[in-house]
MARZAVEX-725059 format. One record per residue (C-alpha): residue in three letters; x, y, z. Coordinates in steps of 0.2 Angstrom, whole numbers, padded with zeros to 4 digits, always signed. Example, Ala and Ser with C-alpha at 12.3 -4.5 7.8 and 13.67 -1.06 7.14 Angstrom:
// residues 2
ALA+0062-0022+0039 SER+0068-0005+0036 
//
This chain:
// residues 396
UNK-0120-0074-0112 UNK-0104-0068-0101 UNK-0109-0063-0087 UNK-0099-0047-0080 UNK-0087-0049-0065 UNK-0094-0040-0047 UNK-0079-0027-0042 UNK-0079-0017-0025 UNK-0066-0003-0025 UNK-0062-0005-0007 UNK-0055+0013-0001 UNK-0053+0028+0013 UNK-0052+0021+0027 UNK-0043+0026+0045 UNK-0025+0033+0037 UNK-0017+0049+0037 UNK-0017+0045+0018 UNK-0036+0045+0016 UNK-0037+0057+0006 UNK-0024+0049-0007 UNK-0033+0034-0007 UNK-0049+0044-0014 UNK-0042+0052-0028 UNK-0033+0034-0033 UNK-0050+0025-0031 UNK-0057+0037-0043 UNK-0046+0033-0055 UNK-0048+0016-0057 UNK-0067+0017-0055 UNK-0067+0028-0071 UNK-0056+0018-0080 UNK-0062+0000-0077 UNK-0068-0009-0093 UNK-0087-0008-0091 UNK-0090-0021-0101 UNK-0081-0032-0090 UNK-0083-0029-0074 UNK-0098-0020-0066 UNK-0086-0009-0055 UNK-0095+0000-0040 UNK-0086+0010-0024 UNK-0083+0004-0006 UNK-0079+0018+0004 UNK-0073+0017+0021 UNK-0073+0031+0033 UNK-0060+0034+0046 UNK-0069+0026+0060 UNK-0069+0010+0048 UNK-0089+0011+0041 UNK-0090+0006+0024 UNK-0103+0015+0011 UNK-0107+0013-0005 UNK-0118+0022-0015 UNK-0119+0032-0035 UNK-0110+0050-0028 UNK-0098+0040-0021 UNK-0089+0037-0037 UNK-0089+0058-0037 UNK-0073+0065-0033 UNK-0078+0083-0031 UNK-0093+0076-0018 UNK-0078+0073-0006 UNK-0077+0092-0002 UNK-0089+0085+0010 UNK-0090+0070+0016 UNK-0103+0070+0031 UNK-0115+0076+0017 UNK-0110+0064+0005 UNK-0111+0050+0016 UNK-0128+0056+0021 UNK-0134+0051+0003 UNK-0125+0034+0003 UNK-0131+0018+0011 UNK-0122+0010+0027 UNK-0116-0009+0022 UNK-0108-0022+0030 UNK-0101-0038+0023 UNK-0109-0057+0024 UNK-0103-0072+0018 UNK-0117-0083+0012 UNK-0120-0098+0004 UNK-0104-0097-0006 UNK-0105-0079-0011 UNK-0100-0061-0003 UNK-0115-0051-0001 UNK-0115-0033+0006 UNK-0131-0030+0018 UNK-0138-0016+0024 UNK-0134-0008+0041 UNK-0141-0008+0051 UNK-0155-0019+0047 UNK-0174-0016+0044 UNK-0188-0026+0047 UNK-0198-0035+0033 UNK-0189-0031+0020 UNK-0173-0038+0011 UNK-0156-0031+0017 UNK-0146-0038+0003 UNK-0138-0024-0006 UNK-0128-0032-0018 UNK-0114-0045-0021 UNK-0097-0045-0023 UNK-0086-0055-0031 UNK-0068-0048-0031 UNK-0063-0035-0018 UNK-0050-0023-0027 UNK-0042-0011-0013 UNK-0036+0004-0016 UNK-0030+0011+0001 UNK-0015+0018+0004 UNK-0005+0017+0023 UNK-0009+0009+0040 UNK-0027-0001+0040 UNK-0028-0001+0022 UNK-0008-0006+0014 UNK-0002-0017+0028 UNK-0013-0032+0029 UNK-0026-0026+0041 UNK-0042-0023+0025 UNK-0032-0039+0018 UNK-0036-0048+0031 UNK-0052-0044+0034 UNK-0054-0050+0016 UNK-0048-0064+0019 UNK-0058-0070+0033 UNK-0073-0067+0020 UNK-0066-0079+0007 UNK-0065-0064-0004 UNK-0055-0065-0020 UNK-0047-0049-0019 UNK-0030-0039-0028 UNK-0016-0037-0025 UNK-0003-0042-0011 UNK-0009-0054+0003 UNK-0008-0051+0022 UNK+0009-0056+0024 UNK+0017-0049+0011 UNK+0006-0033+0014 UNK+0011-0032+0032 UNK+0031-0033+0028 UNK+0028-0020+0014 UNK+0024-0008+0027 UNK+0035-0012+0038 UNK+0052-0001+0030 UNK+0062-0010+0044 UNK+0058-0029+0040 UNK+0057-0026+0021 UNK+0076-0020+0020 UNK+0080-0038+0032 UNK+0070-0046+0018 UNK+0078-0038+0004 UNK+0098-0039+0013 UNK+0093-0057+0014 UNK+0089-0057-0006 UNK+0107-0049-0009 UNK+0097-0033-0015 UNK+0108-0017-0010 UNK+0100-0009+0006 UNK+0106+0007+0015 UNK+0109+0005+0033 UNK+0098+0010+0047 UNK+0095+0014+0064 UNK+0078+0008+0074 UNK+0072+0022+0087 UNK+0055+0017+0097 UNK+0047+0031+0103 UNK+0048+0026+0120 UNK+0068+0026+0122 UNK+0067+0042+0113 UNK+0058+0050+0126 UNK+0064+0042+0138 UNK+0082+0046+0138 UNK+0084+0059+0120 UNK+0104+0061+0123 UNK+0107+0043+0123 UNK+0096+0039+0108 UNK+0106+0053+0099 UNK+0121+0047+0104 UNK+0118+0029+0098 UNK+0113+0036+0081 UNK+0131+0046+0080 UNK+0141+0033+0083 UNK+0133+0024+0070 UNK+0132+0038+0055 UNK+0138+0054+0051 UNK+0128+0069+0047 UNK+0116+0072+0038 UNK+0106+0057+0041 UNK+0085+0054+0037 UNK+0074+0053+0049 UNK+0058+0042+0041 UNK+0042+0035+0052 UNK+0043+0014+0050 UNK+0025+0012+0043 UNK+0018+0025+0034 UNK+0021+0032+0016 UNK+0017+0047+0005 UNK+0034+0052+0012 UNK+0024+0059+0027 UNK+0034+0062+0042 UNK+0049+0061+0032 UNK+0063+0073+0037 UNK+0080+0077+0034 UNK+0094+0080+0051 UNK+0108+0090+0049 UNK+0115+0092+0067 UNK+0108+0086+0082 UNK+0094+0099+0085 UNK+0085+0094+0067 UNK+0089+0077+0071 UNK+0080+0077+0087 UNK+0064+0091+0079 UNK+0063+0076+0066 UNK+0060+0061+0077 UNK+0048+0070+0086 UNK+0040+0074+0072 UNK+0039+0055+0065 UNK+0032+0052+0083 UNK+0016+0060+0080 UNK+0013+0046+0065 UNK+0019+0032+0073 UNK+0027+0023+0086 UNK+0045+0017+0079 UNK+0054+0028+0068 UNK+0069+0023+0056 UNK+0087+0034+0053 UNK+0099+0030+0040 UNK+0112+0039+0031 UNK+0108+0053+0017 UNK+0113+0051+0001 UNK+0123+0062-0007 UNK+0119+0069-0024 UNK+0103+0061-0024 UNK+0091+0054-0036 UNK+0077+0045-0032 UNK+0070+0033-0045 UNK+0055+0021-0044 UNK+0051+0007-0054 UNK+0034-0002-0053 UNK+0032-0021-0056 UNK+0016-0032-0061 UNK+0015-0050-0058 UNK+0016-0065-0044 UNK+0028-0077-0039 UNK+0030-0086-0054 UNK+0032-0071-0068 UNK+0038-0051-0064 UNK+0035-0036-0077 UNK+0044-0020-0073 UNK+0038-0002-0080 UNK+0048+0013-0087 UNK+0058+0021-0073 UNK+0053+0039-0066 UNK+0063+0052-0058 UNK+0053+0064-0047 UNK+0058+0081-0045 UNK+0063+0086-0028 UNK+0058+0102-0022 UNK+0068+0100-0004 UNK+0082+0088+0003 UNK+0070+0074+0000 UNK+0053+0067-0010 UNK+0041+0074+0001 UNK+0019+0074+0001 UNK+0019+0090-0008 UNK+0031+0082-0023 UNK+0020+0070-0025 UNK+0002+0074-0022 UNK+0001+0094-0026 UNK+0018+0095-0037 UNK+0012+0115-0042 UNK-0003+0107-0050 UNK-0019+0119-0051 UNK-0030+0107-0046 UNK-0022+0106-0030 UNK-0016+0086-0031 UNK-0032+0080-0038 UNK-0025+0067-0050 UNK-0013+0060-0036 UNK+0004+0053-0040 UNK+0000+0059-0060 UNK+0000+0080-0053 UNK+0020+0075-0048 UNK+0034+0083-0056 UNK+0044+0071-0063 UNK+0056+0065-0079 UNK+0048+0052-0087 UNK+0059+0040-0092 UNK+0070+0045-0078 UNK+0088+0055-0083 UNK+0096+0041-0083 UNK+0109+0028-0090 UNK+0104+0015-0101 UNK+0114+0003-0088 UNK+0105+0009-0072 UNK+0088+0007-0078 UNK+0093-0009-0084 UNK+0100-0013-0067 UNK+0084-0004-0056 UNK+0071-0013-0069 UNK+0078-0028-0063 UNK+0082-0024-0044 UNK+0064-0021-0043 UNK+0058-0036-0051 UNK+0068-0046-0038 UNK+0062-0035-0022 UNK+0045-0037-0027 UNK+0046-0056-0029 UNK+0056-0056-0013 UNK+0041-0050-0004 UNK+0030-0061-0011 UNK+0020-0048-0020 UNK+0005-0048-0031 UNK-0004-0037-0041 UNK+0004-0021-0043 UNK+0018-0011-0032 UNK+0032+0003-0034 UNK+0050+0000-0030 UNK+0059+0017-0024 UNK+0076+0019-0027 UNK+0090+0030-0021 UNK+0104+0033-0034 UNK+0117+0044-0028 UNK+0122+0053-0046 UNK+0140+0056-0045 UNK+0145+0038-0039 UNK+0132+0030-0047 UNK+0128+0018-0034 UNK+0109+0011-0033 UNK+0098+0007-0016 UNK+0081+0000-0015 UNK+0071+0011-0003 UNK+0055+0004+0000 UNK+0039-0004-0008 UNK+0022+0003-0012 UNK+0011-0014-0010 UNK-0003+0001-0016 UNK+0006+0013-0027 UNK-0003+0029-0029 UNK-0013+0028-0043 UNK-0009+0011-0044 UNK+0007+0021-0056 UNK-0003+0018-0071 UNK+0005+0031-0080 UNK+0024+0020-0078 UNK+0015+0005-0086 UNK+0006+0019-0100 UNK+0027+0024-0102 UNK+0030+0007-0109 UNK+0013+0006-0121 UNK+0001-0004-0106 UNK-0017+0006-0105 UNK-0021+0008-0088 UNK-0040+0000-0093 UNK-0027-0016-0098 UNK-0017-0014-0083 UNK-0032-0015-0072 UNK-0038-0032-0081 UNK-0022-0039-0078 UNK-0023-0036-0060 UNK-0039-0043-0058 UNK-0035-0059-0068 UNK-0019-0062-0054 UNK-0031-0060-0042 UNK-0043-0075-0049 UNK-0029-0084-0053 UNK-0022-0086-0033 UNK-0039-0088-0031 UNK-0038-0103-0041 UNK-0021-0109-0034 UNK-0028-0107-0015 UNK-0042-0119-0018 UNK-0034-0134-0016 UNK-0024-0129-0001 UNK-0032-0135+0018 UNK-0035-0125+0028 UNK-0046-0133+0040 UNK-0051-0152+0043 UNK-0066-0161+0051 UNK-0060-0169+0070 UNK-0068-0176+0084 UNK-0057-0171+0095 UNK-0067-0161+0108 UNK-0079-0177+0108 UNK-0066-0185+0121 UNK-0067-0171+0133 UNK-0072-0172+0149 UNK-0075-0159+0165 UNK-0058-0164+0171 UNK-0048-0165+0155 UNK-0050-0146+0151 UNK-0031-0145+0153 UNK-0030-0153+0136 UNK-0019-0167+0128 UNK-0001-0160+0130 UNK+0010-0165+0141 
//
């Protein structure tokens, strides 16, 4: 008899995309092969507690959550004995605390805790099989600064940019300004360095939006990036699937701009009646994107290099800037977590989204597989030849 495959859907958590992350945990909860995987939510509220519980798989018992998580059990996560169990939390007496198990984590959180290596690492230091891209490659994902280092150094067409910390800015504006004149001409995006759902993304045309729209990427985070605009601008993502040693890329998209740039209303409410409720699918968009048969050639396989240049696993969105009269192509940034894991690019090129999801999980047992031969650790009896006085230890 098979037995089925424990999933958490690990999701929420503390990011000003937390709300994102719910409707997009939703959707892979209900579209999950049940009889497969015996699928259950992990919810993580946004001072980091994790719940699971039957409403949480609800997505209208979200309209409040202190409600709803007074009807769902408090967990924390134990590895014993080989196995990832989740325990009740806290504790009571004479009585067992072990929830359930878990054998693959599947995240689904979008932004800072959740996308950039900080849930991935907490996974990691449970021995968790989990999906999608590891710590390092979630950490550099996020970072927009380091990713386009990373993809310069893969000869992968980046735009330019100008690193602001918050501090200089306030410090001394003028000469912050200054130094991001003599390096670009107006107008020129103003971007926060680790966030996405284009929140805090701006456009400056002269110096006075140029400085509202750094202040305003300081209220998100503490480094903000400017680079050049692009003039007739299209924006085009691409998402891949794979690993290090193979790389899928989906239909192309365009999404329809309603301003200068692809901002959280484009992409979450988009017009729709239900308010942004089915995430990234309630967009606007041209689906396959109004493009050439030569650039989607060319994105399709830009993105399957910048993906593989990360180190990615799993599932992730490239974004593209195309300007549309000269036809030049940038990649923009990676999505280690799209929204809605872009289920409906891989639907574009005849994938299900219950046969996207399988795919993901089988990458995730596979590194699994492939990690359990590497060392990580090694029996010594080092600290056996220490004395009071050689605390100091053995370098010299």
């Amino acid at each position: 008899m098979r037995m089925t495959i424990s999933v958490g859907v690990f999701f929420g958590g503390a990011s000003v995309e937390h709300e994102v992350s719910i409707i997009s945990a939703m959707q892979a909860i209900n579209n999950f092969d049940r009889i497969k995987y015996d699928v259950f939510p992990v919810y993580i509220s946004k001072d980091w507690k994790m719940y699971i519980g039957n409403s949480l798989s609800e997505i209208r018992a979200y309209r409040d959550i202190p409600s709803l998580l007074k009807k769902s059990l408090r967990v924390t996560a134990v590895r014993e004995k080989g196995r990832v169990l989740l325990m009740r939390y806290p504790i009571k007496k004479f009585r067992s605390n072990i929830v359930r198990t878990i054998d693959v984590a599947f995240p689904v959180g979008h932004g800072t805790s959740m996308e950039d290596g900080v849930l991935q690492g907490y996974l990691k230091s449970l021995s968790l099989p989990f999906v999608g891209c590891d710590v390092t490659a979630s950490a550099v994902g996020m970072d927009k600064y380091i990713t386009k280092v990373l993809l310069r150094d893969a000869g992968l067409p980046v735009l330019d940019c100008h690193k602001v910390p918050a501090r200089s800015f306030f410090k001394d504006k003028a000469q912050v300004i200054k130094e991001i004149l003599d390096k670009f001409k107006f107008p020129v995006v103003v971007k926060p360095l680790n966030l996405g759902s284009s929140v805090g993304i701006s456009v400056g045309n002269d110096e006075s939006e140029l400085k509202d729209g750094l202040e305003g990427a300081f209220y998100y985070t503490n480094t903000a990036l400017v680079e050049p605009a692009v003039q007739n601008l299209k924006e085009i993502n691409c998402a891949v699937l794979g690993d290090s040693e193979f790389a899928m890329s989906s239909e192309c998209e365009e999404p329809i701009l309603s301003q200068d740039v692809l901002g959280y209303d484009d992409k979450y409410s988009g017009g729709a009646k239900d308010g942004g409720a089915k995430g990234m699918v309630s967009a606007k968009r041209k689906l396959p994107a109004d493009i050439t048969q030569e650039q989607r050639d060319k994105i399709r396989s830009f993105a399957g290099r910048a993906f593989q240049a990360l180190g990615c696993c799993g599932v992730a969105r490239v974004d593209f800037l195309l300007d549309g009269r000269s036809g030049e192509i940038w990649v923009n940034e990676l999505n280690t977590i799209p929204g809605s894991l872009s289920f409906y690019l891989w639907e574009a090129v005849g994938m299900p989204y219950k046969e996207l999801l399988d795919m993901i999980i089988e990458l995730a047992l596979k590194r699994e597989r492939d990690e359990t031969g590497v060392v990580h650790s090694f029996d010594t009896n080092i600290l056996s030849n220490f004395s009071d006085t050689g605390a100091k230890g053995l370098k010299r």
